[in-house]
Every structure is written in C-alpha cells, then in structure tokens.
C-alpha positions, 0 to 999 in steps of 0.5 A: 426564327433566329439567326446568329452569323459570324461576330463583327470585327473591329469596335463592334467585335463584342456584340454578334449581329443578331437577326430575328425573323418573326413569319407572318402565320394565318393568312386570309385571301384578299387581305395583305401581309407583311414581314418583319425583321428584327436586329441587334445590336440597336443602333445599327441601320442593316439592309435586307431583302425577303424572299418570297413564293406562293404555293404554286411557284416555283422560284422565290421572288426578291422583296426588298426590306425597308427600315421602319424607324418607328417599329425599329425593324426591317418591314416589307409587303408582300405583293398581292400577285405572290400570294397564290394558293395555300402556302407562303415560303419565306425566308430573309437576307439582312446585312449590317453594312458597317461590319459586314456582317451577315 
C-alpha cells in the first residue's frame, strides 16, 4: 500500500513524505507476525502507530511502530491476543515530526 499526504513545508518542501505499508499476508496459528513501514525522504525519523483487529473484534487495537535503525523502517508486533480467527485488518498512521507531515 502506498500513501502520498500532503508536501512538507520549508527546506524539505521539494521532497513529499512518502509511507510505504507492506501487510504481513499468510498468517500461520500460534506463529508471530509483524508489520513494517517503510518511508521517504531517508534521513527523516517518523512516528507511527498501527492499528490492528481480528476477525472476531470489533474496534481496532493502537500498536505502536517503532524505528528499527537496522532494517531502516518503522516495525511492530502484533500481539498474540489480537490474532483471533481468520482475518487480520490493519492499517498504519506514520508522522514525520519535523514537517508535520502525514
């Protein structure tokens, strides 16, 4: 999934904040998943959280994304407790703090 808000203002104003989202597709039982956000321009140190519900639930659960400086993404686990059924729906909020961008 890609998303492109709104331009940054000021020095970064040539360079759009871009998100990319990649789901985590098959997921086994009893085995752990994780999402990962990837985002552009380098060099920025976004925040994020995912939002995250099973099958049988009925609002989203906040995860909070953490910056992994060796992938060089945003990761998170997804709790074991939030994988129930047969579906998982996600969906992630990242923010750039310096520009505000969204």
């Amino acid at each position: 999934m890609f998303a492109e808000p709104a331009r940054a203002s000021g020095a970064a104003a040539d360079q759009a904040f871009r998100v990319w989202h990649k789901p985590p597709g098959l997921l086994l039982r009893g085995e752990p998943a994780s999402l990962s956000v990837t985002v552009e321009p380098t060099g920025v140190h976004p925040r994020g959280e995912a939002y995250v519900r099973g099958e049988d639930r009925a609002g989203f659960t906040r995860v909070p994304l953490v910056w992994d400086e060796r992938q060089g993404r945003l990761v998170a686990q997804v709790p074991a407790k939030l994988l129930t059924g047969s579906l998982l729906d996600e969906y992630v909020v990242v923010r750039d703090p310096a520009s505000g961008g969204r």
